[in-house]
MIDOSE-1310 file (N, C-alpha, C; in nm, 2 decimals, decimal comma, always signed):
residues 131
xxxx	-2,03/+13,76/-2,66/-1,97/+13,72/-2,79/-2,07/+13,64/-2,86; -2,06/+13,66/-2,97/-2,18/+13,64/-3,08/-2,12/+13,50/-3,14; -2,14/+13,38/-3,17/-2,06/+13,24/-3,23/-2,16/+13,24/-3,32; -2,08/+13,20/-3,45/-2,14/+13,18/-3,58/-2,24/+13,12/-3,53
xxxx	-2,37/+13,08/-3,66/-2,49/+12,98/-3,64/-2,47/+12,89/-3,69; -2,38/+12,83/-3,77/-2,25/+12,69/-3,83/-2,23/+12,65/-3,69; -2,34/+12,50/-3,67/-2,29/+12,40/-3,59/-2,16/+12,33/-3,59; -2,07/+12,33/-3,71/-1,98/+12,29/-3,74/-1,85/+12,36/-3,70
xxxx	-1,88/+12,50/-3,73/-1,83/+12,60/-3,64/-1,79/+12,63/-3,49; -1,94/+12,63/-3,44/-1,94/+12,58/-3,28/-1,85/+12,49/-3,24; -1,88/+12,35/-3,32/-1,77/+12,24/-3,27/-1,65/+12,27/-3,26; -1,59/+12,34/-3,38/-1,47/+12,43/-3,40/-1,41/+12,47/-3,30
xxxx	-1,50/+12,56/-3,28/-1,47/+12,67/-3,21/-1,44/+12,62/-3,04; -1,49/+12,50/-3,03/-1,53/+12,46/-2,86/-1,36/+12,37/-2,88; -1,33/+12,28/-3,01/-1,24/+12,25/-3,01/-1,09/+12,30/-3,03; -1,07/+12,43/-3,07/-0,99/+12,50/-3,05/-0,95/+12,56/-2,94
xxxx	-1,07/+12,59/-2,87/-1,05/+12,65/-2,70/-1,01/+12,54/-2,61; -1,05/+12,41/-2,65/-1,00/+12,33/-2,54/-0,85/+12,31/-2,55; -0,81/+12,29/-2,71/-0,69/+12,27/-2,75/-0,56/+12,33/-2,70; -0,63/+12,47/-2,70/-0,60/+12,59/-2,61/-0,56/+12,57/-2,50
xxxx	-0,60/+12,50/-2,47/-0,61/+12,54/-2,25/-0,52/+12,37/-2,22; -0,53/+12,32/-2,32/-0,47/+12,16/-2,33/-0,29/+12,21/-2,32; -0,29/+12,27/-2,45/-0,15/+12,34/-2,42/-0,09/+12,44/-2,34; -0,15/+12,48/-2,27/-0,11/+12,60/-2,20/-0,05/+12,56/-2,08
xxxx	-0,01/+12,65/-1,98/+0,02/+12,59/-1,88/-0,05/+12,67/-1,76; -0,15/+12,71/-1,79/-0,27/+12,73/-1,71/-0,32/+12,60/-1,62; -0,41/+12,62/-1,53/-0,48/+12,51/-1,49/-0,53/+12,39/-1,56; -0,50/+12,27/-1,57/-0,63/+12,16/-1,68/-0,79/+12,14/-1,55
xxxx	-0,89/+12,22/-1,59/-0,99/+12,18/-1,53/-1,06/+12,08/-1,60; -1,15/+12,01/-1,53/-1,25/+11,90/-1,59/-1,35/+12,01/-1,64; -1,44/+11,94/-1,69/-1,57/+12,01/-1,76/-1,67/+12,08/-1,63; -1,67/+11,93/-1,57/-1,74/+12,00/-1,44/-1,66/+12,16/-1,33
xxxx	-1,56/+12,09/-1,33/-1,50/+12,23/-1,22/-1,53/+12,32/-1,33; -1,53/+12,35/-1,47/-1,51/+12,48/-1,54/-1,64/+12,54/-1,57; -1,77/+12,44/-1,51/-1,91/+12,47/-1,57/-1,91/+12,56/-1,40; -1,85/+12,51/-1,31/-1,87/+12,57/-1,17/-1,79/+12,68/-1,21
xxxx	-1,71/+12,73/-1,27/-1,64/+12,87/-1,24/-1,68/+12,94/-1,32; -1,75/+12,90/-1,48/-1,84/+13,03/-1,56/-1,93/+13,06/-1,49; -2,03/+12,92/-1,42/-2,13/+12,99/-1,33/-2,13/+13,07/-1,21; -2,05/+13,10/-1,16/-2,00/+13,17/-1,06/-1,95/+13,34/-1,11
xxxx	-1,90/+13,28/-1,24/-1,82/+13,41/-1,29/-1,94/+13,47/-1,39; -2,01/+13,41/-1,46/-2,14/+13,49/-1,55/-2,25/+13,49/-1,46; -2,26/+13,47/-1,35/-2,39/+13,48/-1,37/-2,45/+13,55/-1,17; -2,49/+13,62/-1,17/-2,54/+13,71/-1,04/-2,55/+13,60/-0,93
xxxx	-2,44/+13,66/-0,85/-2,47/+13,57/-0,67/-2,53/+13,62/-0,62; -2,56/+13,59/-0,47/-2,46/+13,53/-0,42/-2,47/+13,37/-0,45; -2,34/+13,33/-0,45/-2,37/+13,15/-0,53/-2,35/+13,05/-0,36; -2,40/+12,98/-0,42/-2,40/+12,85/-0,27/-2,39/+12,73/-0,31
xxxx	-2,31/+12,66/-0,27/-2,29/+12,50/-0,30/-2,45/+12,43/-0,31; -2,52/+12,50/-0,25/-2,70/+12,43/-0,27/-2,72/+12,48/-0,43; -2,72/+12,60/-0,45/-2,78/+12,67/-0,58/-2,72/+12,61/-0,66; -2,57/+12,59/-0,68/-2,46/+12,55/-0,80/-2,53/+12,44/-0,81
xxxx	-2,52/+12,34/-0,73/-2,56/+12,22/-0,73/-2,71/+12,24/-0,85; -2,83/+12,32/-0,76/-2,93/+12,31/-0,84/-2,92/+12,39/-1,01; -2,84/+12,45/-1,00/-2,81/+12,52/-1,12/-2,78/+12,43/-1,25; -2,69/+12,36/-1,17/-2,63/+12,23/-1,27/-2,67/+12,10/-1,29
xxxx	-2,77/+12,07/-1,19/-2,82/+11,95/-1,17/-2,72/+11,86/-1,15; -2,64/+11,88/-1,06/-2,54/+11,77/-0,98/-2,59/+11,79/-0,85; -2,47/+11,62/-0,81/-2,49/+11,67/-0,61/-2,43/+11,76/-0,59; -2,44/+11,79/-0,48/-2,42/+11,89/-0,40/-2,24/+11,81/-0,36
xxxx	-2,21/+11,71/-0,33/-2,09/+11,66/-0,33/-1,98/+11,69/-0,46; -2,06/+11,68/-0,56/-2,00/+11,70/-0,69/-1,89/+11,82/-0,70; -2,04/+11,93/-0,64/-1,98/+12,09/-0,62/-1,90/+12,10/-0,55; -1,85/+12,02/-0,42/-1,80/+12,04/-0,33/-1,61/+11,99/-0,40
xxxx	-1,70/+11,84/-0,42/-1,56/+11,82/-0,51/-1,45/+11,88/-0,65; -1,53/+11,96/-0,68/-1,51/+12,07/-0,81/-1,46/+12,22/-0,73; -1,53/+12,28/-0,62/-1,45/+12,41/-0,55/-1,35/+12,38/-0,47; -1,34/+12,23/-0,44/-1,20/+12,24/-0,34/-1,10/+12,23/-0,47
xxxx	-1,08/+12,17/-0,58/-0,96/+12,19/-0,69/-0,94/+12,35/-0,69; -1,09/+12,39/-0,74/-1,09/+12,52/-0,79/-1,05/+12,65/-0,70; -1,03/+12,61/-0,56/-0,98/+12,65/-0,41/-0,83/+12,64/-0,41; -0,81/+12,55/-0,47/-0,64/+12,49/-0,48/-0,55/+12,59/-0,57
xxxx	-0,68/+12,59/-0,67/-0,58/+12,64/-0,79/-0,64/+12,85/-0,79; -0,68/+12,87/-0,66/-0,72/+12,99/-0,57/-0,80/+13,08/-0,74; -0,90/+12,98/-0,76/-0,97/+13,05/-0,94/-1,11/+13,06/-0,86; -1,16/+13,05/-0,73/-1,28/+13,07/-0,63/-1,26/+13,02/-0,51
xxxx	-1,30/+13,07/-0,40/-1,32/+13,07/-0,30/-1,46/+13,05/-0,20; -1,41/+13,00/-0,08/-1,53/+12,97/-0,02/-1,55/+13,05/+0,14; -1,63/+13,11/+0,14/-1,64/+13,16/+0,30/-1,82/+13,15/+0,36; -1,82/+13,14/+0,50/-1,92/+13,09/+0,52/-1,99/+13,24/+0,58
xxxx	-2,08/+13,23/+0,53/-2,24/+13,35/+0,53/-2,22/+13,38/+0,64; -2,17/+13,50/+0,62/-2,24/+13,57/+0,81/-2,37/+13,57/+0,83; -2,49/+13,54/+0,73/-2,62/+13,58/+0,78/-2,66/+13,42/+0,82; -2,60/+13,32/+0,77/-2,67/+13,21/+0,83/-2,54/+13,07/+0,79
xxxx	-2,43/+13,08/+0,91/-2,33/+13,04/+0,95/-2,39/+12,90/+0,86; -2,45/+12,84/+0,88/-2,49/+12,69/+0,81/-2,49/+12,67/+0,67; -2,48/+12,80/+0,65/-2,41/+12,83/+0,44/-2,30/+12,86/+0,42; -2,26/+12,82/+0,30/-2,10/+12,80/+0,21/-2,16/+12,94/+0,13
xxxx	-2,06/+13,02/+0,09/-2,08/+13,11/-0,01/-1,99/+13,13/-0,06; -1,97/+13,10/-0,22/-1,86/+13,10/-0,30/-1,85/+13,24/-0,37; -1,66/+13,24/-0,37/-1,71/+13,42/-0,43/-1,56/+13,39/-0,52; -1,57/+13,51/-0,60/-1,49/+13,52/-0,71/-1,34/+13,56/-0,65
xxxx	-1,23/+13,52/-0,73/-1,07/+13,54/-0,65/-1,04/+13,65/-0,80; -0,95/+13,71/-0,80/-0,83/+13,80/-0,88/-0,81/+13,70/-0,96; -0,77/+13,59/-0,91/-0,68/+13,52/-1,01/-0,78/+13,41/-1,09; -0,88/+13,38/-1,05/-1,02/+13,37/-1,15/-1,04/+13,46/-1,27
xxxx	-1,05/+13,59/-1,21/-1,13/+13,68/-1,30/-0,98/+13,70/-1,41; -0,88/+13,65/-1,37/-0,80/+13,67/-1,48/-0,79/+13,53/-1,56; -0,83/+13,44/-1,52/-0,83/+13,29/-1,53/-0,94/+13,34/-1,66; -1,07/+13,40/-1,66/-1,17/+13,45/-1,73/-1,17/+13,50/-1,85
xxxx	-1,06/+13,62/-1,85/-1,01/+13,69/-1,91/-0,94/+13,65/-2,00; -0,81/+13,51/-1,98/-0,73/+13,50/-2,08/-0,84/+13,38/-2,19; -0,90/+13,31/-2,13/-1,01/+13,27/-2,16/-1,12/+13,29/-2,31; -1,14/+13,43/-2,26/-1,22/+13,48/-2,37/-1,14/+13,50/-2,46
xxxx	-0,97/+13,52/-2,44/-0,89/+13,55/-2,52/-0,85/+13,43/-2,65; -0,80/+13,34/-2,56/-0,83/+13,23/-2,65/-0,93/+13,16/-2,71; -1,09/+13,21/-2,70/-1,24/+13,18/-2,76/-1,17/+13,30/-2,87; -1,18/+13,42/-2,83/-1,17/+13,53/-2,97/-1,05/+13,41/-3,05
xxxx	-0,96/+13,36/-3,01/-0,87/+13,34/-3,12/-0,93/+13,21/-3,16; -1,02/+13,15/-3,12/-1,07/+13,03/-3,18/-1,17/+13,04/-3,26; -1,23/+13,16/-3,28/-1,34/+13,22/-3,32/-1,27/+13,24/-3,45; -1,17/+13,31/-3,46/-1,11/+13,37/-3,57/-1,04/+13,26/-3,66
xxxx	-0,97/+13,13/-3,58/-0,93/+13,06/-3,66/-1,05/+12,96/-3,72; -1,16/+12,94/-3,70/-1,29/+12,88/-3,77/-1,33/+12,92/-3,84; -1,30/+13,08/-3,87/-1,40/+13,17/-3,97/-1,27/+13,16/-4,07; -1,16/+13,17/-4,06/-1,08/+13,14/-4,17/-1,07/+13,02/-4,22
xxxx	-1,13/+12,95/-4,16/-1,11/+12,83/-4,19/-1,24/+12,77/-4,29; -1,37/+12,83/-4,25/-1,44/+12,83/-4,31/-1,41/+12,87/-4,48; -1,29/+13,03/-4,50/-1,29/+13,03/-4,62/-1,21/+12,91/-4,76; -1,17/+12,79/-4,65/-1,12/+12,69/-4,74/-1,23/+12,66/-4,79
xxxx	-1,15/+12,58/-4,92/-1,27/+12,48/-5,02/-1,34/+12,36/-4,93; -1,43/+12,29/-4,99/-1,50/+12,23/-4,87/-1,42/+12,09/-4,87; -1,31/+12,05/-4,98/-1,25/+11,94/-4,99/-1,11/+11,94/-4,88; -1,06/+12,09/-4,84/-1,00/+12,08/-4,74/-1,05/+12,11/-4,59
xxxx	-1,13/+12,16/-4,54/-1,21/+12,11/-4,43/-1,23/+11,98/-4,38; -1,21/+11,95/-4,21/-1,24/+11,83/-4,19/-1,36/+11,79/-4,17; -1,43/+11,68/-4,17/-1,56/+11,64/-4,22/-1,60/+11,63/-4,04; -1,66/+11,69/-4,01/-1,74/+11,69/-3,88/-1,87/+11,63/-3,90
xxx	-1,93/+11,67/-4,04/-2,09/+11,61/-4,03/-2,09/+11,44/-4,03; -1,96/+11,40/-4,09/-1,97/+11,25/-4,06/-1,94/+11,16/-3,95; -1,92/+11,24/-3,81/-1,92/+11,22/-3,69/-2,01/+11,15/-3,63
């Protein structure tokens, strides 16, 4: 998905999706568990409580504390490497990839309400640049 080049927008847009998930009665993840489940879900494994860690620049406790919620709320899983029993390897659940899904759904609708919102006059807009 393509996000306007309006920083203001962006902001928007990031604050309408939280807004989003604020009200819902989906999971509430922190920032951290949610940066661990896009990266798991965008981006090519196999993933490992080492890589995530280095991926994100956290500890490695951090990760650990972010997959066991995300374990709870069964949006990733963890099983240990048959090729070298001394590794964690996190893998994607059903109920993640749908966790994903509705996700993008509510970004498209946050997407949509910023661009309309954009066609207001600039006196009714909220002033973000004075933040």
């Amino acid at each position: 998905m393509t996000l306007p080049g309006n920083p203001d927008q962006q902001i928007g847009i990031l604050r309408e999706t939280i807004v989003a998930l604020v009200r819902s009665d989906g999971p509430d993840l922190s920032a951290r568990q949610l940066a661990v489940l896009l990266t798991v879900y965008l981006s090519e494994g196999p993933h490992t409580v080492r890589g995530l860690a280095a991926d994100l620049n956290v500890s490695k406790p951090a990760i650990t504390r972010a997959l066991d919620r995300l374990g709870e709320l069964d949006l990733a899983r963890r099983k240990v490497d048959p090729a070298d029993r001394r590794s964690v390897l996190v893998q994607r659940t059903p109920k993640g990839t749908t966790f994903l899904q509705d996700l993008r759904g509510v970004m498209t609708e946050a997407v949509k309400g910023t661009t309309e919102a954009k066609l207001l006059p600039a006196a009714e807009q909220p002033a973000l640049r004075a933040v």
